[in-house]
N, C-alpha and C positions, 0 to 999 in steps of 0.2 A: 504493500500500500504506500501511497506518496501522501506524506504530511510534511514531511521539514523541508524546505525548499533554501536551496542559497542561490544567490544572484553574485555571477564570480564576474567583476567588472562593472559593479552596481554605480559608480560615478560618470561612466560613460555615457553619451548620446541613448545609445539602445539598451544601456544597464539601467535609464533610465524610465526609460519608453516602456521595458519588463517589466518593471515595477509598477507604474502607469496602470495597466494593461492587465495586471496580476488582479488588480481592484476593481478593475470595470471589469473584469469579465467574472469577479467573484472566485476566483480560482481558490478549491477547497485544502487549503491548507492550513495546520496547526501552529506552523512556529516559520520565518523568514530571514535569514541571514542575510545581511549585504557584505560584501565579501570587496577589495581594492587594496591598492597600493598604500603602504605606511601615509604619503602625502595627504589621503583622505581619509584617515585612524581618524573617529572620532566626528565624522559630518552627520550632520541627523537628517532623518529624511522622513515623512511623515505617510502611512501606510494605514489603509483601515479607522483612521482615528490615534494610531496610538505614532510614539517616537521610535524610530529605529536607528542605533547608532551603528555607523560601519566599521565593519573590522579589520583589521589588517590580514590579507591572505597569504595562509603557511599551510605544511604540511600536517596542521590537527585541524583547520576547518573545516573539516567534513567527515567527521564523527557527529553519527546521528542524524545528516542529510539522507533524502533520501531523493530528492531531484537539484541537478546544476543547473541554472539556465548560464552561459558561460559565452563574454563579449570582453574577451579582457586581451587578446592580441593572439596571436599563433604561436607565439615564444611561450608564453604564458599558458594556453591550452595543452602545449606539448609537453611543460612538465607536469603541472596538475591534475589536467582529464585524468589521467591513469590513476593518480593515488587518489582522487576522487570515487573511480568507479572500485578499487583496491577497497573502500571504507564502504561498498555497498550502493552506494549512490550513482542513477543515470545521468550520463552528461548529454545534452542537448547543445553542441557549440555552433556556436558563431561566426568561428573565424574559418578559412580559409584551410587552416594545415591537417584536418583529417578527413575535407571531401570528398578526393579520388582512391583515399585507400579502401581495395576491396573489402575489407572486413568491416567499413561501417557505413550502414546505410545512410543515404544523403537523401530527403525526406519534403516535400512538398505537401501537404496532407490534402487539399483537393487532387493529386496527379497521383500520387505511389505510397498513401498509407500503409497497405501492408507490408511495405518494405522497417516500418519500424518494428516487425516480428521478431528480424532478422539480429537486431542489435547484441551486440556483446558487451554494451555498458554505456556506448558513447554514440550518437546519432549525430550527424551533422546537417546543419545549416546551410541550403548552397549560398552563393552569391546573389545579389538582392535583381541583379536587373534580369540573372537568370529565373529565378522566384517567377517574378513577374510575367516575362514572356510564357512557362509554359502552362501557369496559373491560364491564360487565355490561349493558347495554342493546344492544349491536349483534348478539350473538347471537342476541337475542329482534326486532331488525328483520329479520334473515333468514327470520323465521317468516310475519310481516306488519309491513309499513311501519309506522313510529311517528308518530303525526299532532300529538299533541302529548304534552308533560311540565312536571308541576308537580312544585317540587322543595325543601324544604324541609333547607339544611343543618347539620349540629352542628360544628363547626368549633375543634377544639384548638388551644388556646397556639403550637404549631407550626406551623403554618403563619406566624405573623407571627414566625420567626426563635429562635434559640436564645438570645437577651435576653427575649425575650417568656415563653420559657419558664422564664427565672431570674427574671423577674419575677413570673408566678401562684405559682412557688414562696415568694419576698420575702414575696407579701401573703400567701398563708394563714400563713408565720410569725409576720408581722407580728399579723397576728388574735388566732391563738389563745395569741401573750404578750401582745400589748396591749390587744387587745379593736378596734383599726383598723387601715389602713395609709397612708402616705401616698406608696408606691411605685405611680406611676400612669403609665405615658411612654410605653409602646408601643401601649397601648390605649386609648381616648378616657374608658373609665369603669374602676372596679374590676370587675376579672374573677372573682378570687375568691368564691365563694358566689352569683356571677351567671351571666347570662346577656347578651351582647350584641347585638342586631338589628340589627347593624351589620358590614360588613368590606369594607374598602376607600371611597373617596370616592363622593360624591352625586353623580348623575347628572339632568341637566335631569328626567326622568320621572322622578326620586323612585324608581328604582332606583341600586343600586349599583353601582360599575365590576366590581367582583367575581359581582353578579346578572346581569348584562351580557354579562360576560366567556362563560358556562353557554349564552345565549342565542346568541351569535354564534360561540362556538369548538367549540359541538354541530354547528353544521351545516355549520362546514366540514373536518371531522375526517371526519362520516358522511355526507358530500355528499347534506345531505338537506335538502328545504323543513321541518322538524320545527321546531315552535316551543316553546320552552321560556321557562317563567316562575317565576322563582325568589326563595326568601328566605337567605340566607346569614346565621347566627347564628353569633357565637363563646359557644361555653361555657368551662365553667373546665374540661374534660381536657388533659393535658399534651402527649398526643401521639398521631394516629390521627383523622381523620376519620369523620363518621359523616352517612348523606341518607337523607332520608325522600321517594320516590320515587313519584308516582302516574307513569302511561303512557296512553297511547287510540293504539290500534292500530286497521289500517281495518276489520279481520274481528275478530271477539271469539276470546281465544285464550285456551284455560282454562290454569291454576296448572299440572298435571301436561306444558302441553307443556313453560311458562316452567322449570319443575326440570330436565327432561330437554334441554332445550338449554343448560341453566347446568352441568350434571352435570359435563359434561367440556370445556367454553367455557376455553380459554388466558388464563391468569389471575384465572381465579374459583373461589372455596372456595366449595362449597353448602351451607350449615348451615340447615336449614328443616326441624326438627319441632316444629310449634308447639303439637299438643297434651301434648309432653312438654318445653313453654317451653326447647325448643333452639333459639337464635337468637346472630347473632354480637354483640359489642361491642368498640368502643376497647383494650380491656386486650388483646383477645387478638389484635388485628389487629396493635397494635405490634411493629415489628422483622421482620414477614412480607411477604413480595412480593406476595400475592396480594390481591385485593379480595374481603373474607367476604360474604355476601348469603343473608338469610333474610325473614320474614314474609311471603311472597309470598303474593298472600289477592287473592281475586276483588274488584274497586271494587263498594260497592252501590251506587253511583247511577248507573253506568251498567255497558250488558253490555261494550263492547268494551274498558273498561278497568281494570288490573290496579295494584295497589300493591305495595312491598318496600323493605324496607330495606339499606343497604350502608352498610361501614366498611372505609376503609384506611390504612395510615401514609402518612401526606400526604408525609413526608419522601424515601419510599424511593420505591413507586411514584407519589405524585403529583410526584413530583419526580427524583433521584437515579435510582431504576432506571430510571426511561421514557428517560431520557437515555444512561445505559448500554446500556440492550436498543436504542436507535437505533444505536446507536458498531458495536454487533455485529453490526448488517446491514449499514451500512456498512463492515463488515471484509468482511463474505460476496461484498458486488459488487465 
């Protein structure tokens, strides 16, 4: 049974968002640890009505947990997950460094719930902007296999951390009293008034770890040979993701099936009337669960394939809720 819960990275962006999200969704737990770095020993954080002090993370905090939800870096995941799940307790991570290892399922809970069967202690989290796309793309493989996807994404301030996003806020200040800024630390360029074609490290083929990530955590999420090839852009929004989405399906499969399978698909808001320019964006996706999905328009260059756009708060479901909605199946079995 799951009662004791720790939050390993509870000062973070999305350690926050868990905690958030632990409370609106009521989640049935007895006892909650928040779990960080010595630097936030001692921050209160307020849960349910009462105070929670956070603790410093070692090798005794998790004695007597009984679920991790775990955002605290890949460095971080690597040496704890295990002595975590060593004291009995399921890890649910976050980060990055145990999604392509075979032994631990990597978990969508609309696409491949049963795959949390499979765990050995520790379940991962994929990537948020991959979250997203196959949140909206596995309904429409039900109709016909998806053979490939090109995928173009808009990527806010948020996703690189809640400094990233005190930082676009720094420089547009910075702009428009000085005319520049010289706040530049989490991002390789100024983000403000820009656009970035860049997120995450270069990879030998001149992709990124992050275009990579889309590539190899699509097909083991929707246990599909689908190949995906992707550009991951950070722009200057604060918060909420956004993909510009081509598909090639094996049969050509018109717009009116793609609506009617997204219509009521777990997880997705359908907003597509494009002759009266009703389409979703970043503003409105913020602080929602769901992933919005509109311009869905026949491809003219080829018949069997289809393009759309999608937006969703990277913090909540590419992040934060995908780990709580796992926590919740894992309370069901």
């Amino acid at each position: 049974m799951i009662r004791n819960v720790a939050i390993m990275g509870a000062t973070g962006a999305v350690g926050q968002e868990i905690l958030s999200i632990l409370e609106e969704r009521n989640f049935p737990l007895q006892s909650l640890k928040l779990l960080a770095s010595e630097r936030s020993a001692g921050k209160e954080f307020k849960f349910k009505g009462e105070t929670l002090k956070c603790e410093v993370l070692n090798k005794d905090s998790f004695k007597g947990v009984d679920l991790v939800l775990s955002s605290a870096g890949a460095a971080i995941s690597q040496e704890f997950a295990p002595i975590a799940v060593e004291n009995g307790a399921v890890v649910v991570d976050n980060t990055s460094f145990f999604r392509m290892d075979p032994n631990v399922p990597l978990v969508v809970p609309e696409v491949n719930p049963e795959d949390i069967k499979l765990h050995k202690g520790i379940i991962a989290n994929p990537n948020c902007t991959t979250i997203m796309m196959v949140v909206v793309l596995n309904p429409i493989e039900k109709i016909s296999h998806i053979k490939k996807i090109h995928i173009s994404s808009y990527q806010s301030a948020s996703g690189a951390g809640a400094v990233a996003m005190e930082e676009l806020k720094q420089q547009y200040k910075d702009i428009l009293e000085t005319g520049s800024t010289t706040h530049i630390n989490k991002f390789p360029f100024q983000l403000a008034y820009n656009v970035i074609p860049q997120i995450d490290k270069m990879t030998e083929n001149d992709y990124t770890k992050e275009e990579m990530k889309m590539f190899n955590e699509t097909r083991k999420i929707m246990h599909s040979d689908v190949r995906t090839s992707a550009t991951c852009v950070r722009v200057s929004s604060l918060r909420s993701h956004s993909e510009s989405v081509w598909f090639e399906t094996e049969r050509p499969v018109s717009v009116e099936e793609i609506r009617n399978a997204l219509k009521n698909a777990p997880g997705v808001t359908l907003k597509d009337d494009p002759q009266n320019y009703v389409y979703p964006m970043p503003l409105e996706s913020a602080g929602k669960d769901n992933i919005f999905v509109g311009r869905i328009r026949k491809d003219l260059a080829d018949e069997n394939s289809n393009t759309l756009w999608l937006t969703g708060d990277q913090i909540r479901k590419g992040a934060a809720l995908n780990a709580v909605q796992i926590g919740e199946i894992l309370l069901k079995m």
